[in-house]
N, C-alpha and C positions, 0 to 999 in steps of 0.2 A: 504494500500500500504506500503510496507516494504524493507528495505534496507538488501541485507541480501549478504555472504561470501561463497564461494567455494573454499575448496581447489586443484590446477590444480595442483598435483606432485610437493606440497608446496610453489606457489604462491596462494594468495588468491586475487581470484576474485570479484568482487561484483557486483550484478546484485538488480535490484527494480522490482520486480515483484505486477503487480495490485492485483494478488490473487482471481479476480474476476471470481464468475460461471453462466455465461450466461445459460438462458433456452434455448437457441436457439443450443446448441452443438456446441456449435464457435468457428473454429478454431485458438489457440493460433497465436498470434503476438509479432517476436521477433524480436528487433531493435538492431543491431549494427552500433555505432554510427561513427564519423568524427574521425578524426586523433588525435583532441588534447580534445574530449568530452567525458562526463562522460553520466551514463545513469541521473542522476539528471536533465542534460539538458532537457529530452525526458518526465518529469513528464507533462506537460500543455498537451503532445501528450495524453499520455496516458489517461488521465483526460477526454479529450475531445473522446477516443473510446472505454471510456467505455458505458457498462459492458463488454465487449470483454476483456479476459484475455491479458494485453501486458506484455513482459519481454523487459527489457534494456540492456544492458552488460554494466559497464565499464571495459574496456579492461585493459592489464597489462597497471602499469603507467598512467591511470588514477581515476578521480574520488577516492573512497574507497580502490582501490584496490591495490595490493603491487606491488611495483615500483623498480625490481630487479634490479642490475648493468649492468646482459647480461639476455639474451633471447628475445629479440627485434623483431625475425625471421617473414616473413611471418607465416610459422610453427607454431608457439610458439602462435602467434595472431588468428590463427585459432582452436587451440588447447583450447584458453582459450573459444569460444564459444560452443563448442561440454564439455566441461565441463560443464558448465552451463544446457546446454539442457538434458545430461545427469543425472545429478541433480536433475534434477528437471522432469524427466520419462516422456519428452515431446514426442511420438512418430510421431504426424503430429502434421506441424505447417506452418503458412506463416513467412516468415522473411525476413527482412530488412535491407540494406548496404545502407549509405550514405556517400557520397565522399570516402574517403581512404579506411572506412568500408566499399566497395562496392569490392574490391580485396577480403578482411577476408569472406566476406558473398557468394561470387561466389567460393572459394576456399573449405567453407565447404560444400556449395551446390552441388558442384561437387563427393563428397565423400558421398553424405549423397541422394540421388535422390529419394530412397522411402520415405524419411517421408517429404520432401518439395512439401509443397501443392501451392503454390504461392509465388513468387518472386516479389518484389521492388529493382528494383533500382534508385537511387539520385544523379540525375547529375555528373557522372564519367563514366570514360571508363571500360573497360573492360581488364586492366592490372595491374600491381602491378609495380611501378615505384623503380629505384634506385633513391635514394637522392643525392645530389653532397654536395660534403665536405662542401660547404659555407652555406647548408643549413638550418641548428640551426641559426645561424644570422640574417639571412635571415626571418627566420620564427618570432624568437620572437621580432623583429622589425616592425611588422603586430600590426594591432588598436585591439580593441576589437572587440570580435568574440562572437555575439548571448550574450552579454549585458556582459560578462568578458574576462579582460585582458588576453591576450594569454599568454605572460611571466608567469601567474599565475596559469594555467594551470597543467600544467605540471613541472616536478622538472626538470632541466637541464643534469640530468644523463641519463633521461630516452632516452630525445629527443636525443641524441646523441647516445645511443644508437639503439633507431630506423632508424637514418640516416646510420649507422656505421651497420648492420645489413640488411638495404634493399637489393634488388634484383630485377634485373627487370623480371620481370615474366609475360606473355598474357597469356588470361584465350580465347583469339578471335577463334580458332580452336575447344574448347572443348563446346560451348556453345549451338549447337546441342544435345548434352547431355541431355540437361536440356525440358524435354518435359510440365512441368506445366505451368499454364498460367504466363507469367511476365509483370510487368508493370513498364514501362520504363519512367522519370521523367526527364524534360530538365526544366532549367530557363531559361526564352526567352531575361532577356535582356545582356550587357555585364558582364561578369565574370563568367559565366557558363564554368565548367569544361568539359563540353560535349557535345564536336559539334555537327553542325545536318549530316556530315559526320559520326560521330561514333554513332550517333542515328540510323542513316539508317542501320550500319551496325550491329546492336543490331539486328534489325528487321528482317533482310536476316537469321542475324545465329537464331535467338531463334524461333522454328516452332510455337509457341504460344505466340507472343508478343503484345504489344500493347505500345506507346508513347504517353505522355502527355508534353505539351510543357506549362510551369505557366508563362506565357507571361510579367507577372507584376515582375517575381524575377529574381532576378540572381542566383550565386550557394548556396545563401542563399533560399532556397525554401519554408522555415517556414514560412518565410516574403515574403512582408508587411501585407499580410494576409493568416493565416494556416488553414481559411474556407475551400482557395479553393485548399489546399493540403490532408484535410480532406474530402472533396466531388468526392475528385478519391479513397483514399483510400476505401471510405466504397462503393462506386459500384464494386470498386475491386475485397474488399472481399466476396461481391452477387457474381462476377462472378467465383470463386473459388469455391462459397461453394452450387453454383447450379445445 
């Protein structure tokens, strides 16, 4: 497993790619992560499904990757995952949006409909949210997130950039679109980003969905235990690749 750089029209990206070659012809898995996560977060995931090839992204501004002053854009944040895939001459693959990454992943999904073989999504809706100016404060005043400080995260330019760059964007109209199987990921208990109003409404727009609700987590879905977030993904990915 290796940490490695792409250049996106001179931002460098970095992605962890398993590099693993299943006998089984199995389709890649690629996770784009949370708002302030790096793909380093996502190594115990990937750990845990192998030999299954997974890619991680960290997005601009985090993890390894270069942390410009501007380009913060939805855009720009989708842009750096079609880099990556491109890179690396993935033509089918399943992939992966959790929380804020769940906008970046629907937004390349939508552009990209032949090589996406299966969809996750992780507790979020189905829009691309504007930030409100008090937001940076706000956010880095938050405890630790998934075992590190949020302030630590991310450098202070970035964040403010992303706030200062957002848009509100619904992806709710275009999700018809998307006719592969998707599997749709609620925490059941409080702090879930995503009600079971906009679950159901996953379900109406996506002609092939399915909902799993982890009863024991909140928007943290890893926790307290990533068995039972690993035992949907891999019937999942049987029902994708059947």
């Amino acid at each position: 497993m290796d940490s490695n750089l792409v250049s996106n029209k001179g931002t460098l990206i970095e992605f962890i790619d398993s590099k693993s070659n299943s006998t089984k012809n199995e389709t890649p898995f690629v996770i784009v992560p949370g708002l302030s996560e790096s793909a380093e977060d996502y190594i115990p995931l990937i750990q845990s499904l192998y030999p299954r090839r997974c890619i991680a992204i960290s997005l601009r501004g985090r993890g390894k990757s270069d942390d410009p002053e501007v380009g913060y854009t939805l855009e720009d944040h989708i842009s750096d995952i079609d880099a990556v895939i491109k890179h690396l001459k993935i033509n089918e693959l399943i992939i992966m949006g959790y929380s804020r990454g769940v906008s970046y992943t629907l937004g390349y999904a939508l552009s990209n409909l032949n090589s996406i073989k299966g969809l996750v999504l992780g507790d979020y809706p189905a829009y691309h949210s504007q930030l409100p100016t008090n937001w940076v404060e706000q956010f880095t005043a938050l405890p630790i997130w998934r075992g590190k400080p949020l302030p630590g995260r991310m450098k202070i330019h970035s964040l403010y950039g992303i706030q200062r760059e957002s848009k509100q964007v619904s992806f709710w109209d275009r999700l018809g679109n998307i006719l592969c199987p998707v599997l749709i990921i609620r925490g059941g208990k409080t702090g879930s980003l995503l009600s079971p109003k906009d679950s159901n409404q996953y379900l109406e727009r996506f002609p092939n969905s399915n909902l799993v609700v982890l009863e024991d987590s909140d928007h943290n879905i890893f926790e307290p235990n990533i068995e039972n977030l690993l035992k949907e993904l891999k019937e999942f990915f049987v029902l994708v690749e059947s």
